[in-house]
C-alpha positions in Angstrom: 19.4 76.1 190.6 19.3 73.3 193.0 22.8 73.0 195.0 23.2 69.3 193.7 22.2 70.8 190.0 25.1 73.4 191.0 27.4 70.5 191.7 26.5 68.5 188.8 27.6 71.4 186.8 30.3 71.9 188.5 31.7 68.7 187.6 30.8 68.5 184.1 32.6 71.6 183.5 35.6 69.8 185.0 35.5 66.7 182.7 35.1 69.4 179.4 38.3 70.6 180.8 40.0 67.9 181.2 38.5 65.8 178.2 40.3 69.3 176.2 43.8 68.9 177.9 43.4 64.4 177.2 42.7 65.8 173.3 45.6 67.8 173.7 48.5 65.4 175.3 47.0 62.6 172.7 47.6 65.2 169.3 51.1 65.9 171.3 51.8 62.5 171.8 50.9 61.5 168.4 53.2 64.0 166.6 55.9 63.3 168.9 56.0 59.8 167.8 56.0 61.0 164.4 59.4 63.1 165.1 61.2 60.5 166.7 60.6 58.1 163.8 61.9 60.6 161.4 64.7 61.5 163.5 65.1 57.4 163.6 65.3 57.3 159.8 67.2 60.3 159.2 69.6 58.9 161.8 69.8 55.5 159.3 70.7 57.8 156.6 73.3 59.7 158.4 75.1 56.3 159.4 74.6 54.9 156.1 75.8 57.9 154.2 78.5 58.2 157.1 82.4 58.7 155.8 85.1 56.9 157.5 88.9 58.1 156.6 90.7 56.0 158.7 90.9 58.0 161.7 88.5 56.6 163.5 90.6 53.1 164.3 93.7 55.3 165.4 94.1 55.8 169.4 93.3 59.5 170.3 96.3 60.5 172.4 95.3 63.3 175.4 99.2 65.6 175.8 99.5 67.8 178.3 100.5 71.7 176.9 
């Protein structure tokens, strides 16, 4: 094998590699986004489902023990 053959090689053995990892962060990236929009709705449900007693208007007072 010719060194610029070797070289050539080389380097496409680098792009496989790093084409794999790109296929990898896009699959990640993808599912991610999928996660944050449930969390997004299940956040809307929580809020609209969300029980207030009152409480929440009255001042929270910090004593000293």
């Amino acid at each position: 094998m010719l060194p610029d053959e070797m070289e050539a090689e080389k380097n496409r053995k680098i792009i496989i590699g790093l084409s794999n990892k790109l296929d990898l962060i896009e699959r990640n990236v993808i599912e991610l986004q999928a996660q944050l929009q449930a969390s997004y709705k299940r956040i809307a449900e929580l809020k609209e489902n969300e029980c207030f007693c009152g409480l929440a208007d009255e001042p929270i007072l910090a004593g000293r023990d």
